[in-house]
C-alpha positions as CSV (number, residue, x, y, z in Angstrom):
1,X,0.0,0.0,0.0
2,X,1.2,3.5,-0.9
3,X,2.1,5.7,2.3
4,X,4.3,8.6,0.3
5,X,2.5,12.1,-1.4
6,X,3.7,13.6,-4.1
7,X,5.4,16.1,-2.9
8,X,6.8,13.6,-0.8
9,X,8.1,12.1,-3.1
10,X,10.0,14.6,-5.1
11,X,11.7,15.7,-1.9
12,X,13.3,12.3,-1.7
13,X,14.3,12.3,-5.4
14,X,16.0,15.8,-5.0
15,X,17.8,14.1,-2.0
16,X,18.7,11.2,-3.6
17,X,19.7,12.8,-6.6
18,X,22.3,15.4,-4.7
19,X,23.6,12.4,-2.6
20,X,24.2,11.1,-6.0
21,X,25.6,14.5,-7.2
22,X,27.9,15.6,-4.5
23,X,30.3,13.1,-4.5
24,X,30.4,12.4,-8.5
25,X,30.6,16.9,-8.5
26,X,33.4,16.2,-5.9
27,X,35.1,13.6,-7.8
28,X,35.6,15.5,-11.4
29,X,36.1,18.9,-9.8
30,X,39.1,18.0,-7.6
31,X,40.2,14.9,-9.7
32,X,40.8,13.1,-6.6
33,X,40.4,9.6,-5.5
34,X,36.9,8.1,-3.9
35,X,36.9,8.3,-0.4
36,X,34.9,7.1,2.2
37,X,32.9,9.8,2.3
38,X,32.2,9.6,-1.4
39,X,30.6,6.0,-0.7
40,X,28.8,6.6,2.5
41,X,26.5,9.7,0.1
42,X,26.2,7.2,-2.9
43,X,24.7,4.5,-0.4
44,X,22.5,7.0,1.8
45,X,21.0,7.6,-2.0
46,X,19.5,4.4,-2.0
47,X,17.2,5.0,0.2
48,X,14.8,7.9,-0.2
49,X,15.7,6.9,-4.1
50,X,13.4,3.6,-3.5
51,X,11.2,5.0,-1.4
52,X,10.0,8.0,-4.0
53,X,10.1,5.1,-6.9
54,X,8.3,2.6,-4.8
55,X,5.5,5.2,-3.1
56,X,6.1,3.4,0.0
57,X,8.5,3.6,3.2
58,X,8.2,1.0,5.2
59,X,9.4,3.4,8.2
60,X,6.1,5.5,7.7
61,X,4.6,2.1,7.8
62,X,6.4,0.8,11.7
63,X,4.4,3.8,12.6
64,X,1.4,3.7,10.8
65,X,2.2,7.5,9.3
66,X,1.0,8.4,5.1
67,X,1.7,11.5,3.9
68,X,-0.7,11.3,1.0
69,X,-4.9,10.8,1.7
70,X,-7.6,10.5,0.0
71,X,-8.2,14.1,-0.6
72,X,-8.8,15.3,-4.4
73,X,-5.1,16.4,-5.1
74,X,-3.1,14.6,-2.4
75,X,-4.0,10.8,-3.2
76,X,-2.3,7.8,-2.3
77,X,-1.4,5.7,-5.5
78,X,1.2,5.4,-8.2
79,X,3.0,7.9,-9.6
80,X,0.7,8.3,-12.8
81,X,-2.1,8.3,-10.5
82,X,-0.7,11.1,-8.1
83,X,-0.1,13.2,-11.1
84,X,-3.9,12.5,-12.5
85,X,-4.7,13.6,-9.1
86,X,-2.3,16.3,-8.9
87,X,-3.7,18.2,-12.4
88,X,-7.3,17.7,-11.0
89,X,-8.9,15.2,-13.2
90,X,-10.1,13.7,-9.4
91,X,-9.6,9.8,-10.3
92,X,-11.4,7.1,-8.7
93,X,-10.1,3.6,-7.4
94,X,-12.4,0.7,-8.6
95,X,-11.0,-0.9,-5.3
96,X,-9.4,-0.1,-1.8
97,X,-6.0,-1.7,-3.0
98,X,-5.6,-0.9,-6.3
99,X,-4.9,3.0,-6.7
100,X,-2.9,2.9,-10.4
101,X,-4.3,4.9,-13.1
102,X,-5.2,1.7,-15.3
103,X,-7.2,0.7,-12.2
104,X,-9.5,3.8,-11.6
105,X,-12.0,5.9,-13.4
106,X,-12.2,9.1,-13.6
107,X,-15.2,11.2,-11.3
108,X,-16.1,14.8,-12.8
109,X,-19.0,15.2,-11.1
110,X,-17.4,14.0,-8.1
111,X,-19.0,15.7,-4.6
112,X,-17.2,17.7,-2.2
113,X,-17.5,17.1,1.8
């Protein structure tokens, strides 16, 4: 199950992406050899790069924490699905488990409250 918003999610890409950064940047600048520094970033990438591809943290799920909801623009789901949700075209799961786009519908006359 998806516990991890979309703006969630691209907070742990842009982390994962300059723990990925910083050392390579490092690296080519100063033309020096990989430290241990170097692989203690690239390895600390891994993580909140998973967690933003996957939609889920299993941390968030120890203590029962989500991010997303089921609010119109802030739904738990994939990442096509967030982003249907995100520009407003309010999709709808067919079931409680299955929040991908290819397994909703889309609501337009949807009610609010």
């Amino acid at each position: 199950m998806h516990n991890i918003s979309l703006s969630d999610r691209g907070i742990r890409w842009v982390a994962s992406a300059t723990l990925l950064a910083a050392p390579a940047f490092d690296l080519v600048v100063s033309g020096g050899s990989f430290t241990w520094w170097h692989g203690i970033a690239m390895l600390l990438s891994t993580y909140p790069g998973l967690t933003a591809f996957l939609g889920w943290d299993p941390v968030y799920t120890l203590v029962d924490y989500k991010t997303c909801d089921l609010s119109e623009r802030n739904q738990c789901g994939t990442l096509p699905y967030q982003l249907d949700a995100a520009i407003g075209n309010h999709p709808i799961p067919r079931n409680e488990y299955d929040h991908s786009l290819a397994g909703s519908r889309h609501g337009a006359t949807r009610k609010k409250g």
